[in-house]
C-alpha positions in Angstrom: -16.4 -8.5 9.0 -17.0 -9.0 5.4 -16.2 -6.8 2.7 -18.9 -4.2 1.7 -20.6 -4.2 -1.8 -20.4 -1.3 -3.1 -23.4 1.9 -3.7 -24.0 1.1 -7.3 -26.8 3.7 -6.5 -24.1 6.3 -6.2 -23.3 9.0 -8.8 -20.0 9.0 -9.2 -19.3 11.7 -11.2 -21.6 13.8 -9.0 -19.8 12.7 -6.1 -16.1 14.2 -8.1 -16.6 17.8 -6.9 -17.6 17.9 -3.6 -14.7 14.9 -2.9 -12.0 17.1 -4.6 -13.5 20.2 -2.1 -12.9 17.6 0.8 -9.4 16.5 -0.2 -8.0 19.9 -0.5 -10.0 20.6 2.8 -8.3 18.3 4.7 -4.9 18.9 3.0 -5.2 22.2 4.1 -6.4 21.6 8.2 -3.4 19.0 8.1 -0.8 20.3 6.2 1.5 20.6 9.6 0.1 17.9 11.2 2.1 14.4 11.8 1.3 11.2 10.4 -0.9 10.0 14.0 -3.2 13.1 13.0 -3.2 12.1 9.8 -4.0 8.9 10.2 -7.1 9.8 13.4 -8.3 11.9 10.5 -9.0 9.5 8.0 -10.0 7.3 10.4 -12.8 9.3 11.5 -13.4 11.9 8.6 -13.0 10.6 5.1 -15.3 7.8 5.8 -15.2 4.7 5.2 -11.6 3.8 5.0 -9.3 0.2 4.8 -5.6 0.3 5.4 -3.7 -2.1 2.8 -0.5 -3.3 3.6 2.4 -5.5 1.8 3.4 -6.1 5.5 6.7 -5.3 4.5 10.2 -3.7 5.4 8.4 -0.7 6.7 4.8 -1.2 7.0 4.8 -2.0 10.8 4.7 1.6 11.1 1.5 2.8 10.1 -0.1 -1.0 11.6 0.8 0.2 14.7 -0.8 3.4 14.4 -3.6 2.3 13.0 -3.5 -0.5 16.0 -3.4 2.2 18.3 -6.4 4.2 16.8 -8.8 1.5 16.2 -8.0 -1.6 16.0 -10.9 -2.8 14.2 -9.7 -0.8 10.7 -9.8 -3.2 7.9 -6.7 -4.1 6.8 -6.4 -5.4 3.3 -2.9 -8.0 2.7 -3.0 -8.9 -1.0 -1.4 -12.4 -0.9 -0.5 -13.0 -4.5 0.7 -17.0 -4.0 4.5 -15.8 -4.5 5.4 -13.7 -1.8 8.5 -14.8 0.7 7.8 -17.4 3.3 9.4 -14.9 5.6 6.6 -12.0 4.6 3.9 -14.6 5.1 5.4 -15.6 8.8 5.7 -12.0 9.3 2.2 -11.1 8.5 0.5 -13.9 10.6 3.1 -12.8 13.9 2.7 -9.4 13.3 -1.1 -9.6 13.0 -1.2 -11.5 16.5 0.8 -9.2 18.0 -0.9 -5.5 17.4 -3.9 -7.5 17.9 -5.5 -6.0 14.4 -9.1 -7.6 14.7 -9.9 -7.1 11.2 -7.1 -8.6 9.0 -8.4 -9.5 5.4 -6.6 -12.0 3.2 -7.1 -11.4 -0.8 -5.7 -13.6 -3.1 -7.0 -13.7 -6.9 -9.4 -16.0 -8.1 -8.3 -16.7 -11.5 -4.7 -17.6 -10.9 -4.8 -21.3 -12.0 -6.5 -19.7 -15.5 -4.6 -17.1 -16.7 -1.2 -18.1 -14.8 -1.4 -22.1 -14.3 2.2 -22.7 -14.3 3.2 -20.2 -12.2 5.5 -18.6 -15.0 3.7 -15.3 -16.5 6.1 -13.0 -14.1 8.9 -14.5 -16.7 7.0 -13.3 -19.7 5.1 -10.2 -18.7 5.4 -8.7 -15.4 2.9 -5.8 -16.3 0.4 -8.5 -16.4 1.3 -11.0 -13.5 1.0 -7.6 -11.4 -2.1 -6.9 -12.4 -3.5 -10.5 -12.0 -2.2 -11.1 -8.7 -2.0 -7.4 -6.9 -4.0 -4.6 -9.2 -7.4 -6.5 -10.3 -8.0 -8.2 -6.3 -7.1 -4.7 -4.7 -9.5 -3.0 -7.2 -12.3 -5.8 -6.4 -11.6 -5.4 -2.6 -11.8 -1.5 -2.1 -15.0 -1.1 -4.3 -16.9 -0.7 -1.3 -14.6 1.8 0.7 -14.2 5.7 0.4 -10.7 5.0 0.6 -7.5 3.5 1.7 -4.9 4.6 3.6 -1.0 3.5 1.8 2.4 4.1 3.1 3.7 5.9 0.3 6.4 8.0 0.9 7.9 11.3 -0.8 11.4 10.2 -0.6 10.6 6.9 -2.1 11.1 7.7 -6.1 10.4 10.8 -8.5 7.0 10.3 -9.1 5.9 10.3 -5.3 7.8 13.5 -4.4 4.9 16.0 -4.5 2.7 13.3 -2.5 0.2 14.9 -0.2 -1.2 13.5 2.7 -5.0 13.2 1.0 -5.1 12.5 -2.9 -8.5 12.0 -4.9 -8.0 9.0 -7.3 -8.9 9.6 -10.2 -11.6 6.9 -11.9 -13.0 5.8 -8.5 -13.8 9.1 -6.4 -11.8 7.2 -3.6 -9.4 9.0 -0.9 -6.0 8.0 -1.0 -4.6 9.0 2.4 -0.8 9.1 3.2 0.0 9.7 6.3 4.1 8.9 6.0 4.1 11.2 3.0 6.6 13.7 4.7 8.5 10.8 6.5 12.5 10.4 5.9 13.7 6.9 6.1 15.1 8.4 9.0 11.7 9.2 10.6 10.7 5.4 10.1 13.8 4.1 11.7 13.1 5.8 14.9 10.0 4.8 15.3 10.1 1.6 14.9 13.4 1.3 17.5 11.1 3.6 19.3 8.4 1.9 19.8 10.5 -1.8 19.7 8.5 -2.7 16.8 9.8 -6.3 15.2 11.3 -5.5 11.8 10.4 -7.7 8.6 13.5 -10.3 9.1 14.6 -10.0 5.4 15.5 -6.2 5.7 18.6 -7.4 7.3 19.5 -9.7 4.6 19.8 -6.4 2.4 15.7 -6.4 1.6 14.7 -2.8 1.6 11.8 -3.0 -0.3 10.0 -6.2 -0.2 7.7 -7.5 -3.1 6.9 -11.1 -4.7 9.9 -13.4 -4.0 10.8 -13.9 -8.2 11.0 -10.3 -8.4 13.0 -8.7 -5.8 16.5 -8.9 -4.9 18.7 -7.7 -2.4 20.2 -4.0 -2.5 23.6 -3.4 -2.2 25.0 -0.3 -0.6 24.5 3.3 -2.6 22.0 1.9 -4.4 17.7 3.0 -4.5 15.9 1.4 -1.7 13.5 -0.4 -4.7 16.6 -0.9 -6.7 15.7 -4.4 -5.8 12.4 -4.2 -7.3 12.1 -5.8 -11.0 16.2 -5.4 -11.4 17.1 -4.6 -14.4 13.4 -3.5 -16.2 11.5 -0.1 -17.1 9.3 -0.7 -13.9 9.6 0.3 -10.3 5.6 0.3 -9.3 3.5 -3.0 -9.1 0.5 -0.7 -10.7 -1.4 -0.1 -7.7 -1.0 3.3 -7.1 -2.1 4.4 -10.9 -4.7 6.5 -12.9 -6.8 4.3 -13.8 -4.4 1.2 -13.8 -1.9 3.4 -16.3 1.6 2.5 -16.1 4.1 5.4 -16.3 7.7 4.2 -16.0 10.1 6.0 -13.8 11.7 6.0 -10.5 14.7 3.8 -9.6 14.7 1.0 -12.8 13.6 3.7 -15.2 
Protein backbone atom coordinates (compact mmCIF):
# COMPACT_ATOMS: atom_id res chain seq x y z
CA UNK A 1 0.00 0.00 0.00
CA UNK A 2 1.36 3.13 -1.48
CA UNK A 3 1.53 6.43 0.06
CA UNK A 4 -1.50 8.73 -0.50
CA UNK A 5 -1.23 12.11 -2.35
CA UNK A 6 -2.42 14.50 -0.68
CA UNK A 7 -6.24 16.74 -0.89
CA UNK A 8 -4.61 19.78 -2.58
CA UNK A 9 -8.47 20.49 -2.80
CA UNK A 10 -8.54 20.90 0.84
CA UNK A 11 -8.69 24.31 2.67
CA UNK A 12 -6.41 24.20 5.19
CA UNK A 13 -6.90 27.01 6.98
CA UNK A 14 -10.62 26.25 7.03
CA UNK A 15 -9.91 22.94 8.21
CA UNK A 16 -7.69 24.78 11.59
CA UNK A 17 -10.83 25.31 13.69
CA UNK A 18 -12.89 22.49 13.59
CA UNK A 19 -9.26 20.27 13.98
CA UNK A 20 -8.37 22.33 17.10
CA UNK A 21 -12.27 21.58 18.46
CA UNK A 22 -11.45 17.81 17.74
CA UNK A 23 -7.97 17.78 19.47
CA UNK A 24 -9.15 19.24 22.66
CA UNK A 25 -12.27 16.89 22.20
CA UNK A 26 -10.38 13.94 22.36
CA UNK A 27 -7.87 15.27 24.97
CA UNK A 28 -10.72 15.67 27.02
CA UNK A 29 -12.73 11.93 26.47
CA UNK A 30 -9.07 10.47 27.02
CA UNK A 31 -7.48 12.40 29.54
CA UNK A 32 -7.57 9.15 32.06
CA UNK A 33 -7.30 6.75 29.53
CA UNK A 34 -4.04 4.52 28.95
CA UNK A 35 -1.90 4.51 26.03
CA UNK A 36 -3.95 1.07 24.28
CA UNK A 37 -7.02 3.61 24.33
CA UNK A 38 -5.17 6.10 23.10
CA UNK A 39 -3.76 4.53 20.57
CA UNK A 40 -7.64 2.47 19.37
CA UNK A 41 -8.63 6.10 19.31
CA UNK A 42 -6.43 7.42 16.78
CA UNK A 43 -6.65 4.47 15.05
CA UNK A 44 -10.23 4.68 14.45
CA UNK A 45 -11.18 8.46 15.12
CA UNK A 46 -8.64 11.00 13.94
CA UNK A 47 -8.60 9.60 10.59
CA UNK A 48 -6.25 8.76 8.59
CA UNK A 49 -3.24 8.12 10.66
CA UNK A 50 0.65 6.42 10.07
CA UNK A 51 2.69 5.43 13.01
CA UNK A 52 6.52 6.54 12.46
CA UNK A 53 9.04 4.87 14.25
CA UNK A 54 13.09 5.21 14.69
CA UNK A 55 12.67 1.48 15.68
CA UNK A 56 14.71 2.22 18.53
CA UNK A 57 15.59 1.65 22.30
CA UNK A 58 11.95 1.89 23.12
CA UNK A 59 9.80 1.92 20.17
CA UNK A 60 8.74 -1.76 20.32
CA UNK A 61 6.24 -0.48 22.57
CA UNK A 62 3.83 1.32 20.82
CA UNK A 63 4.60 -1.42 17.46
CA UNK A 64 3.19 -3.82 19.43
CA UNK A 65 0.17 -2.02 20.21
CA UNK A 66 -0.31 -0.84 17.12
CA UNK A 67 0.38 -4.65 16.02
CA UNK A 68 -2.23 -5.68 18.20
CA UNK A 69 -4.86 -3.11 16.96
CA UNK A 70 -4.39 -3.31 13.33
CA UNK A 71 -1.82 -4.52 11.96
CA UNK A 72 -2.24 -2.97 8.68
CA UNK A 73 -1.35 0.80 10.18
CA UNK A 74 1.26 2.36 8.09
CA UNK A 75 4.29 2.56 9.61
CA UNK A 76 6.76 5.03 8.41
CA UNK A 77 10.95 4.00 9.25
CA UNK A 78 12.96 6.98 7.97
CA UNK A 79 16.19 5.25 6.90
CA UNK A 80 18.67 8.09 6.58
CA UNK A 81 21.78 5.79 5.01
CA UNK A 82 23.65 6.22 8.48
CA UNK A 83 21.73 4.57 11.04
CA UNK A 84 23.59 1.47 13.10
CA UNK A 85 23.77 -1.87 11.41
CA UNK A 86 22.23 -3.13 14.55
CA UNK A 87 18.93 -0.68 14.15
CA UNK A 88 18.63 -1.80 10.56
CA UNK A 89 18.81 -5.68 11.79
CA UNK A 90 16.40 -4.74 14.35
CA UNK A 91 13.89 -3.18 12.13
CA UNK A 92 13.79 -5.92 9.46
CA UNK A 93 13.44 -8.80 12.69
CA UNK A 94 11.26 -6.81 14.46
CA UNK A 95 9.04 -6.07 11.42
CA UNK A 96 8.77 -10.06 10.79
CA UNK A 97 7.97 -10.73 14.01
CA UNK A 98 4.74 -8.35 14.96
CA UNK A 99 3.85 -9.29 11.56
CA UNK A 100 3.25 -5.24 10.71
CA UNK A 101 1.82 -5.68 7.03
CA UNK A 102 2.46 -2.22 6.11
CA UNK A 103 6.09 -1.23 6.83
CA UNK A 104 7.26 1.78 4.70
CA UNK A 105 10.89 2.44 4.04
CA UNK A 106 11.80 6.33 3.38
CA UNK A 107 15.09 7.29 2.53
CA UNK A 108 15.80 10.87 0.80
CA UNK A 109 16.22 11.35 -2.67
CA UNK A 110 18.76 13.95 -2.95
CA UNK A 111 21.45 12.53 -0.69
CA UNK A 112 24.21 11.96 -3.33
CA UNK A 113 23.44 15.99 -4.21
CA UNK A 114 23.49 17.89 -1.32
CA UNK A 115 25.58 15.31 0.94
CA UNK A 116 27.83 13.22 -1.70
CA UNK A 117 30.60 12.53 0.65
CA UNK A 118 28.73 11.52 3.35
CA UNK A 119 30.30 14.40 5.62
CA UNK A 120 27.65 17.32 6.11
CA UNK A 121 26.77 15.86 9.80
CA UNK A 122 30.53 17.18 10.45
CA UNK A 123 29.76 20.62 9.26
CA UNK A 124 26.11 21.27 9.96
CA UNK A 125 23.98 18.91 11.76
CA UNK A 126 20.85 21.31 11.59
CA UNK A 127 21.08 20.58 7.93
CA UNK A 128 22.08 16.75 7.52
CA UNK A 129 18.90 16.31 9.90
CA UNK A 130 16.74 17.98 7.84
CA UNK A 131 18.08 16.33 4.57
CA UNK A 132 18.03 12.92 5.76
CA UNK A 133 15.01 12.83 8.57
CA UNK A 134 12.78 16.36 8.49
CA UNK A 135 12.24 17.02 4.54
CA UNK A 136 11.42 12.78 3.68
CA UNK A 137 9.04 12.67 6.88
CA UNK A 138 7.37 15.92 5.69
CA UNK A 139 7.05 14.45 2.01
CA UNK A 140 5.72 11.07 3.41
CA UNK A 141 2.87 12.34 5.91
CA UNK A 142 1.46 14.86 3.34
CA UNK A 143 -1.23 12.65 2.67
CA UNK A 144 -2.19 11.52 6.35
CA UNK A 145 -4.37 13.37 9.17
CA UNK A 146 -1.75 12.50 11.31
CA UNK A 147 0.86 10.42 12.93
CA UNK A 148 1.13 8.81 15.97
CA UNK A 149 5.01 9.40 17.85
CA UNK A 150 6.32 8.05 21.00
CA UNK A 151 7.14 11.12 22.68
CA UNK A 152 7.25 11.07 26.10
CA UNK A 153 6.84 13.71 29.03
CA UNK A 154 9.73 12.63 30.97
CA UNK A 155 11.90 12.70 28.01
CA UNK A 156 13.35 16.54 28.22
CA UNK A 157 11.83 20.14 29.17
CA UNK A 158 10.21 20.87 26.24
CA UNK A 159 7.97 17.61 26.04
CA UNK A 160 6.72 17.97 29.68
CA UNK A 161 3.28 19.45 29.15
CA UNK A 162 2.80 16.85 26.08
CA UNK A 163 -0.78 15.81 25.66
CA UNK A 164 -1.88 12.76 24.24
CA UNK A 165 -3.46 14.71 20.91
CA UNK A 166 -1.57 17.95 19.68
CA UNK A 167 -2.56 20.01 16.43
CA UNK A 168 0.61 20.79 14.49
CA UNK A 169 0.80 23.81 13.66
CA UNK A 170 1.48 24.62 9.58
CA UNK A 171 -0.05 21.29 8.46
CA UNK A 172 -3.60 20.90 10.33
CA UNK A 173 -2.21 17.31 11.14
CA UNK A 174 -2.86 15.30 14.54
CA UNK A 175 0.02 14.46 16.50
CA UNK A 176 -1.06 11.62 18.80
CA UNK A 177 0.98 10.48 21.81
CA UNK A 178 -0.13 7.76 23.38
CA UNK A 179 3.17 7.15 25.92
CA UNK A 180 2.87 10.85 26.80
CA UNK A 181 2.19 10.01 30.60
CA UNK A 182 4.60 6.92 30.47
CA UNK A 183 7.71 6.68 33.08
CA UNK A 184 10.71 4.90 31.81
CA UNK A 185 9.43 2.78 34.29
CA UNK A 186 6.09 2.12 32.55
CA UNK A 187 8.11 1.14 29.30
CA UNK A 188 10.31 -1.25 31.15
CA UNK A 189 7.53 -3.37 32.25
CA UNK A 190 5.92 -3.71 29.37
CA UNK A 191 8.26 -4.67 27.34
CA UNK A 192 9.55 -7.61 30.07
CA UNK A 193 5.84 -7.99 30.12
CA UNK A 194 5.02 -8.72 27.17
CA UNK A 195 8.81 -10.46 26.25
CA UNK A 196 9.28 -8.04 23.73
CA UNK A 197 13.04 -8.25 22.16
CA UNK A 198 14.88 -5.02 23.19
CA UNK A 199 16.99 -2.92 20.48
CA UNK A 200 20.48 -4.87 21.19
CA UNK A 201 22.49 -1.60 21.61
CA UNK A 202 20.48 -0.45 24.76
CA UNK A 203 22.66 -2.84 26.57
CA UNK A 204 25.74 -1.40 25.31
CA UNK A 205 24.73 1.86 27.19
CA UNK A 206 22.44 3.13 24.02
CA UNK A 207 19.35 4.77 25.60
CA UNK A 208 18.43 6.82 22.92
CA UNK A 209 19.33 5.61 19.56
CA UNK A 210 19.80 8.06 16.43
CA UNK A 211 22.23 8.06 13.32
CA UNK A 212 25.39 6.08 14.19
CA UNK A 213 28.03 9.48 13.78
CA UNK A 214 25.87 11.16 16.16
CA UNK A 215 25.12 9.24 19.19
CA UNK A 216 27.10 7.80 21.81
CA UNK A 217 26.82 5.81 24.71
CA UNK A 218 25.40 7.21 28.18
CA UNK A 219 27.11 6.76 31.17
CA UNK A 220 25.29 6.35 34.48
CA UNK A 221 23.48 9.79 36.02
CA UNK A 222 23.47 11.08 32.90
CA UNK A 223 20.04 12.27 30.40
CA UNK A 224 18.84 9.34 28.55
CA UNK A 225 19.60 11.63 25.12
CA UNK A 226 22.70 12.80 26.73
CA UNK A 227 24.03 10.60 24.01
CA UNK A 228 22.39 12.52 21.37
CA UNK A 229 24.75 15.23 19.41
CA UNK A 230 27.24 15.17 22.66
CA UNK A 231 28.51 18.07 23.28
CA UNK A 232 26.12 20.70 20.96
CA UNK A 233 23.07 23.17 21.57
CA UNK A 234 20.75 20.33 20.11
CA UNK A 235 18.83 17.50 21.60
CA UNK A 236 15.84 17.11 18.81
CA UNK A 237 16.55 15.84 15.15
CA UNK A 238 13.76 18.73 14.05
CA UNK A 239 10.95 16.49 13.47
CA UNK A 240 8.76 17.31 16.06
CA UNK A 241 8.86 21.34 15.28
CA UNK A 242 6.60 24.40 14.32
CA UNK A 243 7.06 24.57 11.22
CA UNK A 244 10.65 22.89 11.03
CA UNK A 245 11.72 25.73 13.87
CA UNK A 246 14.58 24.72 15.93
CA UNK A 247 14.40 25.71 19.60
CA UNK A 248 17.37 24.52 21.57
CA UNK A 249 16.85 22.97 24.94
CA UNK A 250 16.56 19.73 26.75
CA UNK A 251 19.62 17.63 27.73
CA UNK A 252 22.71 19.26 25.37
CA UNK A 253 21.21 22.72 25.86
Amino acid sequence: MGIPEPNLAADASAAATPRAEQVAALNARYRHHGATEVMGAALTEAGRIALVSSFGAESVVLLHMAAIIDRDVPVLFIDTEMLFTETLVYQAELAERLRLRNLQVIRAADIAQEDPDGTLHRRDTDACCALRKTRPLKAALSGFDGWITGRKRFQSGRRAALDFFELEEGTGRIKINPLAHWTPEDVQTYIEENRLPRHPLVARGYPSIGCAPCTSPVKPGEDPRAGRWRGQQKDECGIHFVNGKLVRTGANA
